[in-house]
N, CA, C and O of each residue as an XYZ file, in Angstrom:
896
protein
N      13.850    -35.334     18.776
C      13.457    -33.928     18.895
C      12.666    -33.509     17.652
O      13.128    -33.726     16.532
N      11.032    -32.687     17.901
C      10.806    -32.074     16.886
C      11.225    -30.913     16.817
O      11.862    -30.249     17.635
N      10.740    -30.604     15.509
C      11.158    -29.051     15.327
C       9.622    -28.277     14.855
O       8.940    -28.896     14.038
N       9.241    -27.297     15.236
C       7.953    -26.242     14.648
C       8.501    -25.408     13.747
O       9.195    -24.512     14.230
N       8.375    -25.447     12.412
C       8.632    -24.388     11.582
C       7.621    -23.336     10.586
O       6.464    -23.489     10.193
N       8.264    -22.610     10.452
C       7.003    -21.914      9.512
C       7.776    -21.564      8.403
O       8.840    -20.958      8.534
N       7.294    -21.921      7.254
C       7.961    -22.198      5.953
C       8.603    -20.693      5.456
O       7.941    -19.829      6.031
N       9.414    -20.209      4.793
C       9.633    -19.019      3.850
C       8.704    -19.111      2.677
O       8.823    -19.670      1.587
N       7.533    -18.244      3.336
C       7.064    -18.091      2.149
C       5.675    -16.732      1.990
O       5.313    -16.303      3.086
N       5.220    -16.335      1.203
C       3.880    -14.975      1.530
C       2.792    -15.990      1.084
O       1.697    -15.525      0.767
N       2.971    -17.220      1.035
C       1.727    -17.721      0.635
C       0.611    -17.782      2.018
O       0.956    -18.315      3.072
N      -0.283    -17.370      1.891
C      -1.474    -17.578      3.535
C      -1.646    -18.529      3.037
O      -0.899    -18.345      2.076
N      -2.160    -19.733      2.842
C      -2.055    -21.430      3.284
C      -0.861    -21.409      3.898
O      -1.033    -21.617      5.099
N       0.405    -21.236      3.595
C       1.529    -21.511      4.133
C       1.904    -21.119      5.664
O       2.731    -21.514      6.485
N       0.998    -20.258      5.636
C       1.031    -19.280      7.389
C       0.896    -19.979      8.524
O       0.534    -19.422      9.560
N       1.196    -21.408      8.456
C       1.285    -22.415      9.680
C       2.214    -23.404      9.905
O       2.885    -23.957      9.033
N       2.247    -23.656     11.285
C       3.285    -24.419     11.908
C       3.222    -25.542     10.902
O       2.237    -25.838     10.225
N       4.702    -26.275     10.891
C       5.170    -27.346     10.188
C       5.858    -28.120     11.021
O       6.676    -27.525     11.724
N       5.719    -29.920     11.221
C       6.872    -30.312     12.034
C       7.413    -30.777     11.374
O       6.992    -31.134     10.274
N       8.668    -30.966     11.839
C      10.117    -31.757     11.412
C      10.812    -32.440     12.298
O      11.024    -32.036     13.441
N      11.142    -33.330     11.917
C      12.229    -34.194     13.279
C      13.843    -33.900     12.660
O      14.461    -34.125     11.619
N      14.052    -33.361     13.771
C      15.620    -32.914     13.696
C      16.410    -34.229     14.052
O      16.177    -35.002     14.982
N      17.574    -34.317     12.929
C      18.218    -35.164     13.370
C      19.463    -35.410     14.271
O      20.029    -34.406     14.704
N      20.150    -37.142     14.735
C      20.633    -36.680     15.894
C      21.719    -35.262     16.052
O      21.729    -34.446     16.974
N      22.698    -35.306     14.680
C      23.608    -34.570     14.726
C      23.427    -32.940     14.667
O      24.332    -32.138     14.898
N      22.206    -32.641     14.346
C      21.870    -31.801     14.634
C      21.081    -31.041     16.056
O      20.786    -29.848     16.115
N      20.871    -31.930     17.002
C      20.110    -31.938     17.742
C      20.937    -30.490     19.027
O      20.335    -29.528     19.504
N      22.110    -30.794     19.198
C      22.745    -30.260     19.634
C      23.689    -28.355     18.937
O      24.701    -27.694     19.173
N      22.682    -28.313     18.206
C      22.976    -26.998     17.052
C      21.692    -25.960     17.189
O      21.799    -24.831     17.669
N      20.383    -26.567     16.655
C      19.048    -25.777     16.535
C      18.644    -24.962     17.765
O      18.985    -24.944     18.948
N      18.091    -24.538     17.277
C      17.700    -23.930     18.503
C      16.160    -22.556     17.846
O      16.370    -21.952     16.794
N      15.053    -22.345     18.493
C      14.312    -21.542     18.407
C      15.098    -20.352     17.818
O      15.926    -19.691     18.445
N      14.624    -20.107     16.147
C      15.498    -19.038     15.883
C      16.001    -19.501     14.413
O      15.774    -18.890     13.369
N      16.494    -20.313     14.503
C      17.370    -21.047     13.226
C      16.986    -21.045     12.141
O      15.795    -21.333     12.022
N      17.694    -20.764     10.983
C      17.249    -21.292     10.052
C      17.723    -22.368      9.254
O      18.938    -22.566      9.288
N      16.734    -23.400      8.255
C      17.034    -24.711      8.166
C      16.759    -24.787      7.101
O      16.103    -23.846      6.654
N      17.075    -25.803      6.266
C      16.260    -26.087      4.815
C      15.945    -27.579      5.189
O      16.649    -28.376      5.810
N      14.496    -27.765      4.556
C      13.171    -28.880      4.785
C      12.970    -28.800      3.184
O      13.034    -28.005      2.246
N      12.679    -30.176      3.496
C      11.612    -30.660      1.938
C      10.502    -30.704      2.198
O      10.108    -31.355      3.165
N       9.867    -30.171      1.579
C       8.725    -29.598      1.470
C       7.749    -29.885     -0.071
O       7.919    -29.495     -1.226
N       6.510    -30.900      0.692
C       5.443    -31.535     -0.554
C       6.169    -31.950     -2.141
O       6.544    -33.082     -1.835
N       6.391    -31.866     -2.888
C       6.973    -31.951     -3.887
C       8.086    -31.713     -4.516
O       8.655    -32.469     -5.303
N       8.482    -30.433     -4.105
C       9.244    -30.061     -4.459
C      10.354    -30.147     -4.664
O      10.858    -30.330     -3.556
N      11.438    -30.129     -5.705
C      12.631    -30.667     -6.035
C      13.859    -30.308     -5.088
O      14.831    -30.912     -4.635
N      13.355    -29.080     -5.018
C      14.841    -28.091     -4.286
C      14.073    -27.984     -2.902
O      12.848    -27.873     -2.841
N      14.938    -28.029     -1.759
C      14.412    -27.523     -0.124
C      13.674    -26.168      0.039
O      13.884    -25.269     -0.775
N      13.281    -26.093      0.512
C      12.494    -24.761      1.553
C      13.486    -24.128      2.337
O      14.270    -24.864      2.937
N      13.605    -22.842      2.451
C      13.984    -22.593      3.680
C      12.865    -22.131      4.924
O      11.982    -21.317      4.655
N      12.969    -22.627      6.074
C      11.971    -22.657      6.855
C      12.884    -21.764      8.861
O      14.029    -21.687      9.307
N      12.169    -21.544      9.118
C      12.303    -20.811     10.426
C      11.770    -21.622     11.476
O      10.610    -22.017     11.595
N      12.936    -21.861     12.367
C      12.263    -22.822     13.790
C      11.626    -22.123     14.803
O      12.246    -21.244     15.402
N      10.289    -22.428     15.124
C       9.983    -21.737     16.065
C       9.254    -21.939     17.173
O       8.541    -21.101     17.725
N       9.491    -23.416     17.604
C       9.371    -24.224     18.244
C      10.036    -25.345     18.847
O      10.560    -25.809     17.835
N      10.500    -26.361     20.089
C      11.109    -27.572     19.772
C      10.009    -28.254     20.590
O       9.102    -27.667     21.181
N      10.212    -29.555     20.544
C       9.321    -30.580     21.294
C       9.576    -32.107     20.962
O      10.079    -32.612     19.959
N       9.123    -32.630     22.001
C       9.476    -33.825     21.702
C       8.994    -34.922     20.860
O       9.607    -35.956     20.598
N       7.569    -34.503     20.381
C       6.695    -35.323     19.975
C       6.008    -34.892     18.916
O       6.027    -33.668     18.794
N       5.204    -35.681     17.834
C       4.505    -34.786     17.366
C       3.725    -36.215     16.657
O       4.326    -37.174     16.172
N       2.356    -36.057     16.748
C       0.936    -36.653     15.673
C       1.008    -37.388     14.652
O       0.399    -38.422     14.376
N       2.218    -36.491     13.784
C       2.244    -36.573     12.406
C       3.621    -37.833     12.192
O       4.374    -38.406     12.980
N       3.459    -37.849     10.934
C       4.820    -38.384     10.294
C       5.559    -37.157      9.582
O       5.145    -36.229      8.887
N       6.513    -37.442      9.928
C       7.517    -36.273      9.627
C       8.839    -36.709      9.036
O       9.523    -37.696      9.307
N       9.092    -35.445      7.902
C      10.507    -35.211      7.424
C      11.732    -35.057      8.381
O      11.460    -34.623      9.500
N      12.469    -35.220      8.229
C      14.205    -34.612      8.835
C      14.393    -33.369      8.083
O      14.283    -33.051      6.899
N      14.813    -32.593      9.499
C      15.219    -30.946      8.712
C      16.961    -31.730      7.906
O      17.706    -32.623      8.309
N      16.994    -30.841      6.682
C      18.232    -31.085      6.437
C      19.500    -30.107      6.713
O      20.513    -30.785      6.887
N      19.704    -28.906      6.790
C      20.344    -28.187      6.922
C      19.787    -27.098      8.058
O      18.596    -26.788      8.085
N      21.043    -26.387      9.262
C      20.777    -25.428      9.871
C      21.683    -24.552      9.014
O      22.865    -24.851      8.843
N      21.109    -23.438      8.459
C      21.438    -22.197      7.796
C      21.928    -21.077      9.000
O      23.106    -21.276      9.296
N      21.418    -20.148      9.630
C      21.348    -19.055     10.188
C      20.880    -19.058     11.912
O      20.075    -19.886     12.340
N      21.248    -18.451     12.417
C      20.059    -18.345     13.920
C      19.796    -16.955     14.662
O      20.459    -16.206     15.379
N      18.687    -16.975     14.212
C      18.142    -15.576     15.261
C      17.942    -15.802     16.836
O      17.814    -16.982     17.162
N      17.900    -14.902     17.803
C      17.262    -15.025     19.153
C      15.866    -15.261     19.125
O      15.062    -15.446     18.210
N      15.765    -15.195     20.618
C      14.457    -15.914     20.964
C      13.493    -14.692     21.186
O      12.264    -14.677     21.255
N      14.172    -13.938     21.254
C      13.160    -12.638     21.648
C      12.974    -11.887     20.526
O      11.962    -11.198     20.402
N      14.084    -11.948     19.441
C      13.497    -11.755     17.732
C      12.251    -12.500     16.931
O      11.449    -11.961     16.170
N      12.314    -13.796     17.293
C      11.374    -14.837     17.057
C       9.818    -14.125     17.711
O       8.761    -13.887     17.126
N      10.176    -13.950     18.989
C       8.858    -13.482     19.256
C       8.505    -12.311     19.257
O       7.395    -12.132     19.760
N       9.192    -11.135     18.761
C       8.838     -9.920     18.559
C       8.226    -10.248     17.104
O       7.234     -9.635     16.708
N       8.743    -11.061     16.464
C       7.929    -11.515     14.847
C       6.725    -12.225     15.399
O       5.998    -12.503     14.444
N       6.287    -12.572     16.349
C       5.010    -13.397     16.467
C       4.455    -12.338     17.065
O       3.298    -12.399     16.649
N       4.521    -11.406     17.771
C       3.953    -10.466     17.765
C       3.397     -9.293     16.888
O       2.416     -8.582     17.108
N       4.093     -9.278     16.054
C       4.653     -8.497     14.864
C       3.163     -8.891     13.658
O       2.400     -8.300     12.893
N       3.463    -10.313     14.178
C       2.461    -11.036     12.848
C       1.035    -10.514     13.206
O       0.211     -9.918     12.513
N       1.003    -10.926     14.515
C      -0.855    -10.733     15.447
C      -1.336     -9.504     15.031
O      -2.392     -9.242     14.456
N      -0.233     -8.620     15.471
C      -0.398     -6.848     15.402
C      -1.112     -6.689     13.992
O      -2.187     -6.097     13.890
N      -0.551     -7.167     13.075
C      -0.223     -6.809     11.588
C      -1.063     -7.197     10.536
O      -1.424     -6.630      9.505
N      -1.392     -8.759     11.239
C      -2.085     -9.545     10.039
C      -1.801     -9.877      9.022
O      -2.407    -10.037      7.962
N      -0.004    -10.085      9.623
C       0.719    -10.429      8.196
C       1.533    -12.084      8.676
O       1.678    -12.682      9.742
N       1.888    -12.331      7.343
C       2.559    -14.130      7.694
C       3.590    -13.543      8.700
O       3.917    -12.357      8.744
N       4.200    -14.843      9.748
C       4.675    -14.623     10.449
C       6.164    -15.143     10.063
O       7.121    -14.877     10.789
N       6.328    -16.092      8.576
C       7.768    -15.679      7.705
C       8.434    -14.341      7.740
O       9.593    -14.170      8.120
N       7.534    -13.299      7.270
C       7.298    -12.074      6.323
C       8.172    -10.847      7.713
O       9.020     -9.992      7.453
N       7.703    -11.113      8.848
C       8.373    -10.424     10.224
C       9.261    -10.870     10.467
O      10.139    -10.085     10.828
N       9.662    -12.525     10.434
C      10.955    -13.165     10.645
C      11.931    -12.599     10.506
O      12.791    -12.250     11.314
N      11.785    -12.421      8.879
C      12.471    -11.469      7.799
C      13.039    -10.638      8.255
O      14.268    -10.621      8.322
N      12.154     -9.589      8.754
C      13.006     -8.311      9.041
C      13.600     -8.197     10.567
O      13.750     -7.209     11.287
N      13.822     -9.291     10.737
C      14.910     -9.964     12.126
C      16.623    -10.101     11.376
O      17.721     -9.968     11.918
N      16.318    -10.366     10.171
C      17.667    -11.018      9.415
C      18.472     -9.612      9.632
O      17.941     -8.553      9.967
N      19.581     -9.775      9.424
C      20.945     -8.947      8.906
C      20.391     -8.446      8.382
O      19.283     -8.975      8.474
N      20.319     -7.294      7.503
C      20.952     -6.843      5.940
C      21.703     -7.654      5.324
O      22.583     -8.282      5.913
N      21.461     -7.768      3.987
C      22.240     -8.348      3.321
C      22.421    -10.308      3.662
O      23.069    -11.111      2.990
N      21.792    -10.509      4.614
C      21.255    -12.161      4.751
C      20.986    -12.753      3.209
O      20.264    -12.013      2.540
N      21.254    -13.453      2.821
C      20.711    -13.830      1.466
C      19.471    -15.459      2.481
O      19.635    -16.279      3.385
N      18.387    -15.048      1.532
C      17.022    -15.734      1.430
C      16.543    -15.726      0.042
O      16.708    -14.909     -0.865
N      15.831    -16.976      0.110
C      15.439    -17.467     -1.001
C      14.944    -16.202     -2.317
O      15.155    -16.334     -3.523
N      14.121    -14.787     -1.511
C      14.188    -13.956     -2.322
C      14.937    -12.953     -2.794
O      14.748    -12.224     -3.768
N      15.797    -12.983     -2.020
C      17.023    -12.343     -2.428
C      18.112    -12.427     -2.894
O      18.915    -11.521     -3.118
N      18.249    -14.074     -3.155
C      20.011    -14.213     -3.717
C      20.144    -13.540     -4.999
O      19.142    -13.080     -5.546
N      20.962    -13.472     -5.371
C      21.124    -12.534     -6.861
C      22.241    -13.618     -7.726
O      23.398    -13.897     -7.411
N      21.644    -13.974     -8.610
C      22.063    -14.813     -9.739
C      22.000    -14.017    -10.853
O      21.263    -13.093    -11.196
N      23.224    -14.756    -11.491
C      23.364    -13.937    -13.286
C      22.257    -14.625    -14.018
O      21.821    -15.765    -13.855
N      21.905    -13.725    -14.829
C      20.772    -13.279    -15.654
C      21.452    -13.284    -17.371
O      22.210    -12.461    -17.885
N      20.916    -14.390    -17.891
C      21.531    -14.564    -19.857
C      20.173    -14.017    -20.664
O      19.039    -14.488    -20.581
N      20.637    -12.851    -21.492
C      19.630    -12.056    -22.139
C      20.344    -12.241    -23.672
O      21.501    -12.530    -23.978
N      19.301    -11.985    -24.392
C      19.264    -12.495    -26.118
C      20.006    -10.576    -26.866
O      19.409     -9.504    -26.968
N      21.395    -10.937    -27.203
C      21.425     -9.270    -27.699
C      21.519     -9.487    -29.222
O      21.847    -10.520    -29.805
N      21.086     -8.044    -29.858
C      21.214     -8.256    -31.111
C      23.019     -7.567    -31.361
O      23.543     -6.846    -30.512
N      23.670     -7.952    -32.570
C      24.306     -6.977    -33.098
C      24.356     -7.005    -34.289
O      23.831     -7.884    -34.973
N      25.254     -5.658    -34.895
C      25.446     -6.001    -36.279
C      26.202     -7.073    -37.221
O      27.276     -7.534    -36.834
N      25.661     -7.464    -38.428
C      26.786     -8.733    -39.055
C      27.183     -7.847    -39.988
O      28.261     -7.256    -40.050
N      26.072     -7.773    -40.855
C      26.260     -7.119    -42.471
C      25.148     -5.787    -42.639
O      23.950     -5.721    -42.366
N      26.122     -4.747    -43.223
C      25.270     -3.962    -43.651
C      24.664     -3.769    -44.976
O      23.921     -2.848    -45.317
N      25.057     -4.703    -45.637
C      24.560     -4.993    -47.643
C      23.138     -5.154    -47.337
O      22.425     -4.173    -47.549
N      22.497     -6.424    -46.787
C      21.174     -6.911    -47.103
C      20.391     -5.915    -46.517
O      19.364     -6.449    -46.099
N      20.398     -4.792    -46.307
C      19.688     -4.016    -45.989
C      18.451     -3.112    -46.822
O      19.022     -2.071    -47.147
N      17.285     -3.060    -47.219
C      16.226     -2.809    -48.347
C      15.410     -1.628    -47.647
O      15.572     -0.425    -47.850
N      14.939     -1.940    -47.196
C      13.762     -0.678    -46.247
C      14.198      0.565    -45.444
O      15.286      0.522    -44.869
N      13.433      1.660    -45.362
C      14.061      2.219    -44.926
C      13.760      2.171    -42.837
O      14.312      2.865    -41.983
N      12.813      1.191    -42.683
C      12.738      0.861    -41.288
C      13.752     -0.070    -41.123
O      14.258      0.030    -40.005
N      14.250     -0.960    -41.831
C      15.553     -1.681    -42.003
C      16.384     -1.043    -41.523
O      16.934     -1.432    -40.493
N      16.666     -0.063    -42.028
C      18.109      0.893    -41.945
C      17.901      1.499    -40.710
O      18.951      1.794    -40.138
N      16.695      1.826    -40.016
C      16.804      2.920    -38.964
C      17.081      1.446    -37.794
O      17.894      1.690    -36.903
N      16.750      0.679    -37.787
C      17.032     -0.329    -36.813
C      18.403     -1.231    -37.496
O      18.434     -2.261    -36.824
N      18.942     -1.257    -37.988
C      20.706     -1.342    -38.439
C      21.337     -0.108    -37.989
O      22.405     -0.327    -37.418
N      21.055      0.952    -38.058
C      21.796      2.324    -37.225
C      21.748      2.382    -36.083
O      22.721      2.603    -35.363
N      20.405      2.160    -35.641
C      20.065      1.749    -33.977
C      21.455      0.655    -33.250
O      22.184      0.928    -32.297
N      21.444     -0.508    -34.045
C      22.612     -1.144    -33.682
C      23.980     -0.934    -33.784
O      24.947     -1.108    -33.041
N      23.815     -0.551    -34.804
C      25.554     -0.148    -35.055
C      25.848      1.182    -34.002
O      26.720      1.105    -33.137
N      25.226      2.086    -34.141
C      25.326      2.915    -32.629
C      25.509      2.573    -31.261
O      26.222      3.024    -30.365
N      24.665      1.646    -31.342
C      24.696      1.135    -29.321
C      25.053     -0.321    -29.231
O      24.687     -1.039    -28.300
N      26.039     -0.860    -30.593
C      26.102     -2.047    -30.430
C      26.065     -3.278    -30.050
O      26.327     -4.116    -30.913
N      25.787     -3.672    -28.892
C      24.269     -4.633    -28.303
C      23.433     -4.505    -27.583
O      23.433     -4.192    -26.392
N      22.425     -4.811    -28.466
C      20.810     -4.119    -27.816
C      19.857     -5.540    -27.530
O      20.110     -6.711    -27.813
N      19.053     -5.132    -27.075
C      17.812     -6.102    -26.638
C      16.766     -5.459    -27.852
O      16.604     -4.253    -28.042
N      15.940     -6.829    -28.808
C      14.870     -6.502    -29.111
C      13.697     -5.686    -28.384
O      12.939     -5.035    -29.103
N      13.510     -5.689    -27.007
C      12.405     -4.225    -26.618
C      12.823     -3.196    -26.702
O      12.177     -2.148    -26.694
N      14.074     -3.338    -26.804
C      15.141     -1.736    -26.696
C      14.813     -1.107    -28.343
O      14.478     -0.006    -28.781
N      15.154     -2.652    -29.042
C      14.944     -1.997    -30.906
C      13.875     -1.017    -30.769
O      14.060      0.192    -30.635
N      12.416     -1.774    -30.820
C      11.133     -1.391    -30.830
C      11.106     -0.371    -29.817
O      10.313      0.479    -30.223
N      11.480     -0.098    -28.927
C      11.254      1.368    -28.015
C      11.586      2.538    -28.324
O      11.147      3.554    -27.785
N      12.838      2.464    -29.716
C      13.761      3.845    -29.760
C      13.561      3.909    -31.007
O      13.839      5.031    -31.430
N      13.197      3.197    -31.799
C      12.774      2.863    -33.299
C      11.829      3.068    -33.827
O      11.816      3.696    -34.885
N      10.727      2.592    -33.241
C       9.047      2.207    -33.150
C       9.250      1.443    -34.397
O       8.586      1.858    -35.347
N      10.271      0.074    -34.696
C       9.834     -1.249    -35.443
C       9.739     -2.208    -34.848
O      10.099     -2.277    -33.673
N       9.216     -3.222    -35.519
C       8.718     -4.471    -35.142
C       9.310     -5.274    -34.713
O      10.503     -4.975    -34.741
N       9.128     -6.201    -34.297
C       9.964     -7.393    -34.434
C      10.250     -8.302    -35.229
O      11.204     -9.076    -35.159
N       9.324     -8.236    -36.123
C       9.600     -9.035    -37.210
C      10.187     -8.171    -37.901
O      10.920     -8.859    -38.611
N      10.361     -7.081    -38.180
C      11.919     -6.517    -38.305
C      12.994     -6.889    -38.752
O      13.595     -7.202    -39.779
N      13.101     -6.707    -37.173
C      14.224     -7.751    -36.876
C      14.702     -9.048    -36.845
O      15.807     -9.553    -36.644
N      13.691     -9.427    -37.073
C      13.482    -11.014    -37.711
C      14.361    -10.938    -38.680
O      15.553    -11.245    -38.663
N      13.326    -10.259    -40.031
C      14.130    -10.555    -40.978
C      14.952     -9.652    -41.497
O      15.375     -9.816    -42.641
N      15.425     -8.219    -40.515
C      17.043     -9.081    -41.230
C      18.375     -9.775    -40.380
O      19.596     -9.728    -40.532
N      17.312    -10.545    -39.254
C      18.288    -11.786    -38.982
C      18.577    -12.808    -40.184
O      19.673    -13.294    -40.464
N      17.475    -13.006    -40.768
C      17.052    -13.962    -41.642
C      17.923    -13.697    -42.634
O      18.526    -14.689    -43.044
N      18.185    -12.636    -43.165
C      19.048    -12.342    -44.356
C      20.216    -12.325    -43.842
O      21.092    -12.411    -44.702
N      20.647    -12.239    -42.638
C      21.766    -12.203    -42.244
C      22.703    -10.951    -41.975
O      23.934    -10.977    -41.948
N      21.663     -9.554    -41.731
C      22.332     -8.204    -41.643
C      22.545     -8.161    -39.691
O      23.476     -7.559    -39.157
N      21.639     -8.808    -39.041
C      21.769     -8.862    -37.835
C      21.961    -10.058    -37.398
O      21.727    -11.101    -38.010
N      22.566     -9.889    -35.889
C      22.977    -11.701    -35.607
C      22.259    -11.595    -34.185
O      22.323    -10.467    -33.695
N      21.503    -12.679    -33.336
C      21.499    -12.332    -31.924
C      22.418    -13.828    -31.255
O      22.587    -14.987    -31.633
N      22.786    -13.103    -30.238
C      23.521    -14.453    -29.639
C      23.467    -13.758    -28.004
O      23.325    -12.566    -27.730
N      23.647    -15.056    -26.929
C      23.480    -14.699    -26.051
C      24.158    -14.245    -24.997
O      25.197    -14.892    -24.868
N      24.004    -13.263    -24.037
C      24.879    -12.805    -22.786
C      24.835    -12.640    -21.484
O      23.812    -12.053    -21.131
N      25.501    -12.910    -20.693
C      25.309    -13.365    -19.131
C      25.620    -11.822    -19.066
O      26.421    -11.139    -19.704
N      24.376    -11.387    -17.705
C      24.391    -10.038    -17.190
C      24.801    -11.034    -15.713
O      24.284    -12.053    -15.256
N      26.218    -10.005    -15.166
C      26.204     -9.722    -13.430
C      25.231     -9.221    -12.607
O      24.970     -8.018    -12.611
N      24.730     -9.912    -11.984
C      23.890     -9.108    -11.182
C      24.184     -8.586     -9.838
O      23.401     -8.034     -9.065
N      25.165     -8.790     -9.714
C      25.959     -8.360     -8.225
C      27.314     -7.550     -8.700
O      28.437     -7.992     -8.943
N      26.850     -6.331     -8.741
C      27.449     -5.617     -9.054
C      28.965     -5.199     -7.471
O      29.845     -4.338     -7.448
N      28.639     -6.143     -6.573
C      29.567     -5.708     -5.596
C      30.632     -7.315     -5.832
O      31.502     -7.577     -5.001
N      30.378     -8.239     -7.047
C      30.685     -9.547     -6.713
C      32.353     -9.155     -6.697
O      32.992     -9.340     -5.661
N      32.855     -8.729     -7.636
C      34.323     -8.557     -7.735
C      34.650     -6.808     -7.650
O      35.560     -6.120     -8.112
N      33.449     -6.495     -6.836
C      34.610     -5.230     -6.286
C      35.178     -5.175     -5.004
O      34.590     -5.608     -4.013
N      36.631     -4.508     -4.966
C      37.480     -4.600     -4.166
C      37.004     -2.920     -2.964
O      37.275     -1.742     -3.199
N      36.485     -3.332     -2.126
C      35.682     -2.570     -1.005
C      37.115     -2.000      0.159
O      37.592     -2.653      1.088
N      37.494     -0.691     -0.279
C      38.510     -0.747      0.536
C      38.027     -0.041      2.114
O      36.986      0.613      2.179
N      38.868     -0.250      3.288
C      38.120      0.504      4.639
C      38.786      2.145      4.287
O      39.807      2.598      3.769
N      37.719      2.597      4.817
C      37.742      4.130      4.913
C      38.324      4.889      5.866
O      37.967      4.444      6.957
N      39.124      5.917      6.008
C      39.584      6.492      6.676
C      38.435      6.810      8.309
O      37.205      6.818      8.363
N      39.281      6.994      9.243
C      38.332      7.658     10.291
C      37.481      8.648      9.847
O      37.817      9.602      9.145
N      36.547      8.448     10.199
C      35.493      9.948      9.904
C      35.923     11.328     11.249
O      36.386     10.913     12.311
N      35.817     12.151     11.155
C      36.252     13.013     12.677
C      34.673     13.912     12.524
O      34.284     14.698     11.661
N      34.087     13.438     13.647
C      33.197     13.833     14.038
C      33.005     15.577     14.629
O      33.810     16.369     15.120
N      31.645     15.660     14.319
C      31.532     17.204     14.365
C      31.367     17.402     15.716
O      31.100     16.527     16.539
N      31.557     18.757     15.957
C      31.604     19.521     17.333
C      30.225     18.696     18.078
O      30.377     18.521     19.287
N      29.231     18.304     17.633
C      27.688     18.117     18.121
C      28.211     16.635     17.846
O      28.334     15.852     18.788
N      28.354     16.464     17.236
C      28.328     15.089     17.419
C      29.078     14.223     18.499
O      28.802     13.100     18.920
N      30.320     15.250     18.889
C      31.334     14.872     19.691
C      31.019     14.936     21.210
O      31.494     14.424     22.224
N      29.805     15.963     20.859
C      29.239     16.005     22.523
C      28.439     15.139     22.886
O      28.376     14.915     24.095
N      27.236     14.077     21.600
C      26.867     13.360     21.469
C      27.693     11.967     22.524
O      27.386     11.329     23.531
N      28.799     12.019     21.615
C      29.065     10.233     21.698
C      30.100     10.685     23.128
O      30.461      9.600     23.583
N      30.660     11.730     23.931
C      31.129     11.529     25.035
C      29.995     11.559     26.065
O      30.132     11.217     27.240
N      28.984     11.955     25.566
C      27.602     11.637     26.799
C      27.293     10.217     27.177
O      27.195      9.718     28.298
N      27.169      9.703     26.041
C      26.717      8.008     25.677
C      28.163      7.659     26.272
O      28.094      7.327     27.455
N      29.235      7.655     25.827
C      30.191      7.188     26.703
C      30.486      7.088     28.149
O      31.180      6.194     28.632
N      29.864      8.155     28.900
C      29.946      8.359     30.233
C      28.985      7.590     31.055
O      29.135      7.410     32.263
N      27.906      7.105     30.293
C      26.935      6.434     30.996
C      26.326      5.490     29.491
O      25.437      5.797     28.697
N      26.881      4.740     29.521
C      26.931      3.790     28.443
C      25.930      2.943     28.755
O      25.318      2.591     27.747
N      25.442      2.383     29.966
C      24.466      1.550     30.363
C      22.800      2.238     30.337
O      21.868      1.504     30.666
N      22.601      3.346     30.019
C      21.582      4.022     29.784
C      21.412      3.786     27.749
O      22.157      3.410     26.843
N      19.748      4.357     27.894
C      19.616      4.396     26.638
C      19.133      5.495     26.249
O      18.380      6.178     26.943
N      19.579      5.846     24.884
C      19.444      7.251     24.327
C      18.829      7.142     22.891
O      18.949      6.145     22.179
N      18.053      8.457     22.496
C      17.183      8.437     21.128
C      18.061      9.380     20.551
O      18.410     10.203     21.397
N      18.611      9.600     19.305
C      19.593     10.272     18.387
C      18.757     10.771     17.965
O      17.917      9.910     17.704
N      18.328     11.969     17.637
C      17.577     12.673     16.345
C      18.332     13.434     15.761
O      19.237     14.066     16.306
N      17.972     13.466     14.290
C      18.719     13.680     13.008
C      18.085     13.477     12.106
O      17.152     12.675     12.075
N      18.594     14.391     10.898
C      17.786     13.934      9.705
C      18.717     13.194      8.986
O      19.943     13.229      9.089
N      17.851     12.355      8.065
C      18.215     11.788      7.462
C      20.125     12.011      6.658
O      20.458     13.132      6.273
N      20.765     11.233      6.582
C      22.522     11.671      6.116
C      23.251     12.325      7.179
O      24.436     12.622      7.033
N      22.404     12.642      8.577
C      23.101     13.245      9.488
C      24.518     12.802     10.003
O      25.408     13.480     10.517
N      24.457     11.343      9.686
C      25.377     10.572     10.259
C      25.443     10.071     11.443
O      26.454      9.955     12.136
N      24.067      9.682     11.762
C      24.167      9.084     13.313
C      24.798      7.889     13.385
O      25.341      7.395     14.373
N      24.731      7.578     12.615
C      25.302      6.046     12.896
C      26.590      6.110     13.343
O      27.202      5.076     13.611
C-alpha cells in the first residue's frame, strides 16, 4: 500500500503530494486523514505529514511511513482541499484547522525555554555611578535578563560585563515553564443554570434535535 502525503509545512515547494509505502502493520490502521511521521530528505528528526491519498502503486522509490499519529475524516481532508483551491494557500496550512484545539503539531508543542539571568553577588566592587544604577536594578528585581538591564537602565552591556568580571554580578542559567497549564490541577465546574433565553433556546433544539439551527450572540454570550 502507498500512501499520498503532504508534508507539515508553509514552505510552497513543499505544497505537493509525497509517496510513502505504508507498512504491513500498519496497513490495517491509516486511513485518508491520518497523521504520520515520514523521513523526509535529510533530515535527522521525522516530518509530520497528512495522508491524503492511498494506492497501490507508485513510480518512485519510496520511504516507509513510520508512525500513525492522529486521524481526521474524509470529508475534513477534503473540505481542506477545497479550502486550499479557494484560498491559494498550502493545503498543510487548512489541514490544520481540521485539528482539535489544542492538537499538539510540530508548531505548537511547547517546550521549556533556559534563559541567562543576572543576579546579585557583591556589592563592594562597585565604582561608577552607571554601575550602581544597574546593581540596584538587580538587587530590586532580583533576576533579570541582560535586555531587561539595558531597557530600564539605559546601560550597556558591557556593563554588565564588567561587573561580572569583578565579580559584583553573577549570571547563571534558568529553565522557564512554558506550559503554564503543565502542573495545574483543572478542577470541573459546577453546572452553569442557564438563562430564561437561553432555556428556551436549548428546549427548542431539544424537541427537534435532527434539524439545524444558527445561535446568534455576541461574543461571551455563552452559546456554547
Amino acid at each position: 500500500m502507498i500512501a499520498e502525503v503532504i508534508i507539515n509545512s508553509t514552505a510552497k515547494k513543499l505544497n505537493r503530494k509525497f509517496d510513502y509505502h505504508v507498512p504491513k502493520h500498519l496497513e490495517n490502521y491509516i486511513f485518508i486523514g491520518s497523521k504520520v511521521l515520514v523521513p523526509f530528505a535529510n533530515f535527522k528528526t521525522p516530518e509530520e505529514a497528512y495522508v491524503i491519498n492511498l494506492k497501490e502503486t507508485t513510480e518512485y522509490e519510496v520511504k516507509d511511513i513510520i508512525k500513525i499519529e492522529d486521524q481526521l475524516q474524509d470529508s475534513q481532508i477534503n473540505l481542506a482541499k477545497w479550502m486550499s483551491k479557494k484560498y491559494y494557500c498550502n493545503l498543510s496550512e487548512c489541514i490544520k484547522l481540521m485539528l482539535t484545539p489544542g492538537t499538539k503539531t510540530k508548531q505548537n508543542k511547547i517546550e521549556n525555554k533556559t534563559i541567562n539571568v543576572v543576579t546579585l553577588k557583591n556589592e563592594e566592587n562597585v565604582k561608577t555611578e552607571k554601575q550602581k544604577k544597574v546593581v540596584q536594578f538587580v538587587k530590586t528585581n532580583s533576576e533579570v535578563t541582560i535586555p531587561e538591564i539595558e531597557m530600564f537602565t539605559g546601560c550597556s552591556r558591557g556593563i554588565v560585563n564588567t561587573l561580572v568580571k569583578n565579580g559584583a554580578l553573577e549570571i547563571s542559567s534558568k529553565e522557564i515553564n512554558r506550559n503554564p497549564l503543565i502542573n495545574k490541577v483543572i478542577e470541573r465546574s459546577t453546572k452553569l443554570k442557564l438563562t430564561e433565553e437561553q432555556q428556551k433556546a436549548f428546549d427548542k433544539i431539544k424537541m427537534n434535535k435532527y434539524k439545524q439551527y444558527l445561535l446568534f450572540g455576541i461574543t461571551g454570550s455563552r452559546k456554547n
